[in-house]
N, C-alpha and C positions, 0 to 999 in steps of 0.2 A: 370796481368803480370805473366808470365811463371819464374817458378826457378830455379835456374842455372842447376839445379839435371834432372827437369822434358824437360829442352832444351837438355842435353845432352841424354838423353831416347831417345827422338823424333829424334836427329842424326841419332842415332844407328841404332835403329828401320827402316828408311828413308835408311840408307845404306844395308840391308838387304834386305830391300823390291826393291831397284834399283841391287845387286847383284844378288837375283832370276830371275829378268828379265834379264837381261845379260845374266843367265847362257843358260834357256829356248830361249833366241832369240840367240846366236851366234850357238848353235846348227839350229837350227829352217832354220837361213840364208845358213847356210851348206849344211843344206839337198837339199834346192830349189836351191845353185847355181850347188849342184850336177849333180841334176835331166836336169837344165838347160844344163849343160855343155855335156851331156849324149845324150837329143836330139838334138842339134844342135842350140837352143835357146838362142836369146837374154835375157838377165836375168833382171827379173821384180819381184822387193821383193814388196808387196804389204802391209806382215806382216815380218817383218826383227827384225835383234836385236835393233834398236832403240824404234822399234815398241810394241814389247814385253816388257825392258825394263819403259818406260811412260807407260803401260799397268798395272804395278806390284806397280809402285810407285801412281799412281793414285789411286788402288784402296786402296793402304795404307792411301791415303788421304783423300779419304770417310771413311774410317773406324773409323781415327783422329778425321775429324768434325762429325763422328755421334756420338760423345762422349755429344756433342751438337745438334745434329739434328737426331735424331734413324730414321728416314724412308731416310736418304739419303744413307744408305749404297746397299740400297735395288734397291733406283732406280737406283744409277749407276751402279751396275748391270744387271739391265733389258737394259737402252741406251747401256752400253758398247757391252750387249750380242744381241742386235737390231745394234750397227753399224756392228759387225763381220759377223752376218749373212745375212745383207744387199751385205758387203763386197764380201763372197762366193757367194750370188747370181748375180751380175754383172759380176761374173770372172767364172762361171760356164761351156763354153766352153773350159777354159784354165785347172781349178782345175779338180786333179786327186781324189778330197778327200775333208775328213773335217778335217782332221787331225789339220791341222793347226789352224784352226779357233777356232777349241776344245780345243788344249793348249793356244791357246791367253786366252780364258773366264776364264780358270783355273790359267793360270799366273795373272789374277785378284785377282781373289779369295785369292790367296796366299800372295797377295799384303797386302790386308784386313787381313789374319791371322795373319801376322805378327806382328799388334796388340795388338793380341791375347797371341800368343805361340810362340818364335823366334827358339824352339828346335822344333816343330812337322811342322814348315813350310820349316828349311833347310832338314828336313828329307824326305817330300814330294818335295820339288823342286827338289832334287837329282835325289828322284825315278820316277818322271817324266819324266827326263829329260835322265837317264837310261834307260825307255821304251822309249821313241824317238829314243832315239844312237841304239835301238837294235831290227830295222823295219827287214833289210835282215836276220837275224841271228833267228826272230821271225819267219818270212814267210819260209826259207826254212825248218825249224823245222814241221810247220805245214802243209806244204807238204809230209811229208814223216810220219804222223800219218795217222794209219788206226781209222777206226769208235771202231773197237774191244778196241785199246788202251784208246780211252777215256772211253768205258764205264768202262772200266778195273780201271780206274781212278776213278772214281766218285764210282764205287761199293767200291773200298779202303777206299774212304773218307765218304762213309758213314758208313762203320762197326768202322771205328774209331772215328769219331767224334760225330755220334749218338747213335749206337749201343752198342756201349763200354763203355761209360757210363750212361748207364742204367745198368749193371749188378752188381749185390751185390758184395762188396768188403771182406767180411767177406763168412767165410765156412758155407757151408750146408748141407755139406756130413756129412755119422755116423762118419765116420772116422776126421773130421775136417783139412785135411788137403788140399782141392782143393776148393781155392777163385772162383767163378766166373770170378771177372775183371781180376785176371791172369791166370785164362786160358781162355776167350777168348781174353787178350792181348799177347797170346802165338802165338794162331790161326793167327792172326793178322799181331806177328809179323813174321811170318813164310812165310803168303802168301805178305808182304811187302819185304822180303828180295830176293823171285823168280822174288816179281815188279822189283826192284833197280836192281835186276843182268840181265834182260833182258833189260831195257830202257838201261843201262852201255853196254852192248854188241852192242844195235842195233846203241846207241852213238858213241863207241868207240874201235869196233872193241873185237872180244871173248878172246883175252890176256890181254888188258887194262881193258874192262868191269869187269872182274874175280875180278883182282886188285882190284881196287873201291870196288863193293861187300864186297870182304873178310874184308877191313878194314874198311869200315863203319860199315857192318856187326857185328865185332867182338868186337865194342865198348858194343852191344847191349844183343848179345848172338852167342858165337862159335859156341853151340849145334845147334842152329837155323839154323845158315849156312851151318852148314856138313850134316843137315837134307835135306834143300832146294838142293845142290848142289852134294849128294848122289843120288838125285832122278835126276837130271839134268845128273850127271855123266854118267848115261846108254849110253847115246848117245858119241856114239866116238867121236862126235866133240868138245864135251864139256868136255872130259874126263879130259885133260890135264887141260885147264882152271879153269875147276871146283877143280881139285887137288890142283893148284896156290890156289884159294880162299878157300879153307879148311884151307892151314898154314897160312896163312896169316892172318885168321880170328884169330886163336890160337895161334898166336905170339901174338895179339896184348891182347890176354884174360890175359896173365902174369903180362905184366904192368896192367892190370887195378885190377887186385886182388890187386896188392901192392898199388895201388890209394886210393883203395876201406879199405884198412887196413890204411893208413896212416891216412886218415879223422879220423878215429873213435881211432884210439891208434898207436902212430910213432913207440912203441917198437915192435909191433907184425910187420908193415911193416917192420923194421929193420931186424928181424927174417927171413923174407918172403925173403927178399932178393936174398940173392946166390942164394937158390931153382929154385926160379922164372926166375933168369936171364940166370940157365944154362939149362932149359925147353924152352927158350923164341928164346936164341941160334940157340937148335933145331930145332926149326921149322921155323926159320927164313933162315935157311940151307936148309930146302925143299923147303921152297918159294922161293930162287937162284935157287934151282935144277929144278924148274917145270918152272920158270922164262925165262931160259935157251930155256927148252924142247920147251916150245912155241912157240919160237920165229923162231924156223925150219918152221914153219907155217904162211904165211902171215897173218898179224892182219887184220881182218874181211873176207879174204878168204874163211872161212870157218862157215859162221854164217848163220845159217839158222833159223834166229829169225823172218822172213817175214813168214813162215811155220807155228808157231803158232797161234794155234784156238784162245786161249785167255790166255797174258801173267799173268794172277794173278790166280792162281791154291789154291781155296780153301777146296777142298775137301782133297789133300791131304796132305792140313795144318791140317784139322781136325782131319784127319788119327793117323797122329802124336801126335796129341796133347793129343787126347785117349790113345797111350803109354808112353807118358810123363807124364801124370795125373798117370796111375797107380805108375810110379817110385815115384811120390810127394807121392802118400798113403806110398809105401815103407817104404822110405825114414823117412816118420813123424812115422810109426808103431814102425821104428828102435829105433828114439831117443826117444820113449814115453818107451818104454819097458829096454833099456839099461839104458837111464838115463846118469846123469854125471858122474857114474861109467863107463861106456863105450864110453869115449869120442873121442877118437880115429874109435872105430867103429861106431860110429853112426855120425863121419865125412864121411867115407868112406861112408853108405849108401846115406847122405844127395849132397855128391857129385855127386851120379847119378843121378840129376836132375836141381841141382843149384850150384854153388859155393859161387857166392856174396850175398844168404842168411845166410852161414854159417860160413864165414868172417866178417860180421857184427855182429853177434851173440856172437861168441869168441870174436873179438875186444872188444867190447862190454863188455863183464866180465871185460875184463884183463882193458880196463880204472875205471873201478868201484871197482879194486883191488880184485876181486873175481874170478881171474885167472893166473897163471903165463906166461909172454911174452913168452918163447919161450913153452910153453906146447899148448899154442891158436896158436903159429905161425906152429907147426908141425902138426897138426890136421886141418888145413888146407892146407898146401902141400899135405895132405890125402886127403883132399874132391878133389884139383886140379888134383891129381893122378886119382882119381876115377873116377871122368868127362872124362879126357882123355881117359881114357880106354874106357868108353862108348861110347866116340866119333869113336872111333876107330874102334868095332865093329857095329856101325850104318854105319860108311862107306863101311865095307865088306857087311852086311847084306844087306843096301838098294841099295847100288849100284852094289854090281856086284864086283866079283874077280878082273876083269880089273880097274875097279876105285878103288877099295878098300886096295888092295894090298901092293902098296905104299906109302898109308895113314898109316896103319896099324907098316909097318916098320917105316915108322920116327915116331910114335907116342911111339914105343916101344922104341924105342932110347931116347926120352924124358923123356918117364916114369923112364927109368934104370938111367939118369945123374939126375930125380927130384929127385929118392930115394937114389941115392946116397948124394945129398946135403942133404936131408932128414934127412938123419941117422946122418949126422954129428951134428944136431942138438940134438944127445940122448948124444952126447959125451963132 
């Protein structure tokens, strides 16, 4: 006899495994009466939501009794996956595919999870049934990939996922200040950010793509983006767009310092504050102003992302990366030799390279009581001053007067309202 506890399990369980089937056959019926209605055909569900449904709940029933009998869950899988493909073979003149007959075997399966996991089977019956809902939106997608994009792809995913870690995490240099895994998670993310702003342009058109870009971008690293989009800038087409995604990236790098402080000590964010928000302003001002500029331009008018040899440019992520490593030598020589007697300047040098290193660092003191809130919150508006300027001059430098120019000016306007909030901090 079952107890009242292990009856209501097996409910449960039983409504989950008949609600996956539902979910996978009322799409399922959808498609076919679509398809149906499309070419002129009387409509013949062969596998329909009833059909899926009893599909999902059956195999939760094998799964039940082979709690009692281990080799039945097995074979009713092998019959259920012998009538399906039985099924497709008699209707083979008619069927455009296996599609279907592939989600029936799998809305078993799922049946049977059920089981198992009630959380990792609604999370695959979802995404199932999300890749079904999204055949047209899949297919014209991959009509519109070249051969270059994918391998552009798969070269990406293998410097990150195999390549990247394999490299020593700790320094090797005399100097001790350039990790391997971050600098080549530098490279990486350098030649990632040219990925996501090309795949966003050839998406979405060169004034929305930018967009995208700059603010996913800038969660990750501003400098990376006015690197990638400096280099992009040459090109008149990109010049404006590429502008959009420079402020845009550095709007969003404000808020994430005072994120980035709040975690580690609320008083240094508190400090961070005004600074942050009247820099954040700024360049939220250029991103209207280029926003604006853009938009004289019809969105994808102008995109000549089909032109590209190959959208993941790593050579001149490495480029980069070689003078960002020398600024980290910088940077680390500064604060070995000044010490916490030069805390101020050896924010200033640490911020030509990184900011959320040296935010964490002060943070860091000042919850451990071994630094005062607002002495750690001004010494970093130093390092966020100091990055900007470097950003500023990579924009003139790598891009070109015409790109660079009007980076340059809103950066300076940022810099003058950050030191200005700055100073109010001595007072």
């Amino acid at each position: 006899m079952l107890e009242i506890a292990d009856t209501s399990n097996l409910l449960v369980e039983g409504a989950y495994a008949l609600g996956i089937g539902l979910l996978v056959g009322i799409e399922r019926q959808h498609h076919i009466d679509l398809e149906h209605v499309e070419e002129g055909e009387d409509r013949d569900r062969p596998l329909g939501v009833r059909t899926f449904a009893l599909l999902s709940v059956l195999g939760w029933l094998a799964a039940v009794l082979g709690d009692q009998w281990s080799w039945l869950p097995a074979v009713a899988l092998v019959a259920v996956a012998g009538l399906v493909i039985g099924q497709y073979v008699t209707r083979t003149a008619t069927s455009g595919g296996l599609t279907t007959e592939i989600a029936a075997v799998i809305v078993f399966c799922l049946g049977m999870l059920v089981r198992i996991d009630r959380s990792i089977t609604v999370t695959a019956g979802l995404a199932v049934t999300a890749l079904l809902v999204s055949k047209s939106w899949l297919h014209a997608w991959v009509d519109k990939l070249r051969r270059v994009d994918l391998t552009s792809t798969l070269q990406l995913l293998i410097a990150w996922a195999v390549l990247l870690p394999l490299l020593p995490k700790e320094p090797v240099d005399p100097w001790d200040a350039l990790p391997p895994h971050k600098i080549g998670w530098l490279v990486i993310l350098l030649a990632g950010i040219d990925y996501v702003g090309y795949v966003s342009r050839r998406m979405f058109g060169a004034r929305r793509g930018a967009g995208i870009t700059g603010l996913l971008g800038g969660l990750t690293s501003s400098t990376a983006v006015t690197v990638s989009m400096a280099r992009m800038g040459r090109d008149d087409a990109m010049r404006i767009p590429g502008q959009l995604s420079v402020f845009l990236a550095n709007f969003v790098m404000f808020p994430r310092v005072v994120v980035v402080a709040a975690v580690i000590s609320p008083a240094v964010a508190t400090v961070l504050l005004i600074p942050m928000a009247a820099m954040a302003l700024a360049m939220l001002g250029g991103a209207w102003w280029k926003w604006r500029a853009s938009s004289e331009v019809a969105d994808g008018g102008d995109d000549k992302s089909d032109e590209l040899q190959n959208p993941l440019a790593l050579w001149p992520a490495v480029r980069w990366a070689v003078i960002l490593s020398a600024v980290f030598v910088l940077s680390k020589l500064a604060h070995d030799y000044l010490g916490s007697a030069g805390l101020y300047i050896a924010s200033g040098a640490a911020g030509l390279a990184d900011v959320d290193a040296i935010t964490l660092a002060v943070a860091g003191q000042v919850s451990q009581g071994a630094l005062p809130g607002h002495v750690a919150g001004l010494a970093v508006a130093i390092a966020v001053i100091s990055n900007t300027i470097v950003k500023g001059g990579i924009a003139v430098f790598s891009g070109g007067r015409r790109f660079g120019a009007d980076i340059a000016k809103l950066f300076t306007v940022s810099v003058v309202v950050g030191v200005a909030a700055a100073l109010l901090l001595l007072l």
